[in-house]
C-alpha positions in Angstrom: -26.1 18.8 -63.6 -26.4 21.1 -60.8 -26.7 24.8 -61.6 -24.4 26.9 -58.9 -24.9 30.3 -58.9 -21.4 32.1 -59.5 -19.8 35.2 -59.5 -16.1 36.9 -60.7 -14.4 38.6 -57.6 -12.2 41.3 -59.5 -9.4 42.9 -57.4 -7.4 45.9 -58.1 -4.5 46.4 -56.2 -1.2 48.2 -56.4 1.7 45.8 -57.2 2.9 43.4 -54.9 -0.1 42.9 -52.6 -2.3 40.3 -54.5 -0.7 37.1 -53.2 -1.1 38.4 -49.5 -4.6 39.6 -50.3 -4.9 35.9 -52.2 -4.0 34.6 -48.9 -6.7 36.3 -46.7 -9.3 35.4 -49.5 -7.7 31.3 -48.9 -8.4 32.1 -45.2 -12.2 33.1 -46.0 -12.6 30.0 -48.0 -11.9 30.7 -52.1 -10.3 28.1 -53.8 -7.8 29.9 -55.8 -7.5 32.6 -57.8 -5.7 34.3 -61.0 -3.4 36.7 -60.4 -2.4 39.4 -63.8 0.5 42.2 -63.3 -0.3 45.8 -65.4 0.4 49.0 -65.8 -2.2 51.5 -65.0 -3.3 53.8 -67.7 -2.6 57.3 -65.8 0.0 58.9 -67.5 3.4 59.6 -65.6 1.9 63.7 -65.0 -0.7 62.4 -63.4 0.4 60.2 -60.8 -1.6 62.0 -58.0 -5.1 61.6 -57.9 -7.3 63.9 -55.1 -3.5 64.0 -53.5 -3.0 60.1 -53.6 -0.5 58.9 -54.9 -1.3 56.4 -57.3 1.1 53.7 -58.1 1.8 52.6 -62.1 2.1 48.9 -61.8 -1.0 47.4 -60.6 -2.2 43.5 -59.4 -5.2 42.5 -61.0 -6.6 39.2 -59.0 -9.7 37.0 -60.6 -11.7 35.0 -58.0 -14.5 32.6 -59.1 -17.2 31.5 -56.4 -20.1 30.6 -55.2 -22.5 33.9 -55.1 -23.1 33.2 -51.3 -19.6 33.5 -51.0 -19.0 36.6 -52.5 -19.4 39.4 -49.6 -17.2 37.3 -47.3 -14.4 37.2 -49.9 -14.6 40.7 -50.4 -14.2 41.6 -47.1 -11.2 39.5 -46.5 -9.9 40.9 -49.5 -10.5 44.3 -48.7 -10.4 44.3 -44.6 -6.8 44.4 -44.9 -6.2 45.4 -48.5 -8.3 48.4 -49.3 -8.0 51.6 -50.7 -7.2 53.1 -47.5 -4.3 51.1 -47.2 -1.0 50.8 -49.1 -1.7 48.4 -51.3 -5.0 50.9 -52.4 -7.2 47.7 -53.1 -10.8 48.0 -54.6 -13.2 45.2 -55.5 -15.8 44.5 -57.3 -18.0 41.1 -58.5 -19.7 40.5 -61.6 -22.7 37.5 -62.7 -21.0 34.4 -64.2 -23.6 33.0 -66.3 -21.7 29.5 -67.5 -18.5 28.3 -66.6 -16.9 25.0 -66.7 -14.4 23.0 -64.9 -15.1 25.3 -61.4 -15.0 22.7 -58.1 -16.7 24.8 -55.0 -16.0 21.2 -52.9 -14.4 22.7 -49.7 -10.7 23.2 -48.8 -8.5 21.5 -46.1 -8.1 24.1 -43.5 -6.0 26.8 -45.3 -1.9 26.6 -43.9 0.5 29.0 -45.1 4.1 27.1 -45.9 7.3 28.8 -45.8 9.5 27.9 -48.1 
């Protein structure tokens, strides 16, 4: 068996962005992603932060994929995403050292339906 070097795309986001920022990740080639809602742990006194506001309920979005693939992801993600934008994105990527049932086979071309 072939040994693919991965890694875990970890995106922060305030709520309600992830699935757009999913999208842009879909355009730069990711297969899919998880998507968890929260609450951030900054108590209600504290919601300004170096005169930011910062927003309670937070989007955290898991990517898996190839290592190659990791810097282009996180620029999609964050190009349009960020922390210098509304939705106050950051990102960061971890090793995965085993994982099972991952397919890095490409993607038709990515097209968005509306529903």
């Amino acid at each position: 068996m072939e040994k693919i070097e991965q890694n875990l795309i970890i995106y922060v986001c305030n709520h309600g962005f992830s699935y757009d920022a999913m999208k842009e990740a879909r355009k730069a080639g990711a297969r899919g992603g998880t998507i968890l809602h929260g609450r951030s742990s900054i108590s209600q006194e504290k919601t300004k932060f170096f005169g930011i506001r910062i927003h309670p309920e937070k989007d955290v979005l898991f990517i898996v994929c190839k290592k190659e693939n990791t810097d282009k992801l996180m620029k999609a993600l964050t190009d349009n995403f960020g922390v210098e934008t509304e939705a106050r994105g950051l990102c960061f990527s971890l090793p995965v050292s085993d994982s099972i049932g991952f397919s890095f086979e490409p993607l038709p071309p990515f097209e968005e339906k509306v529903v």
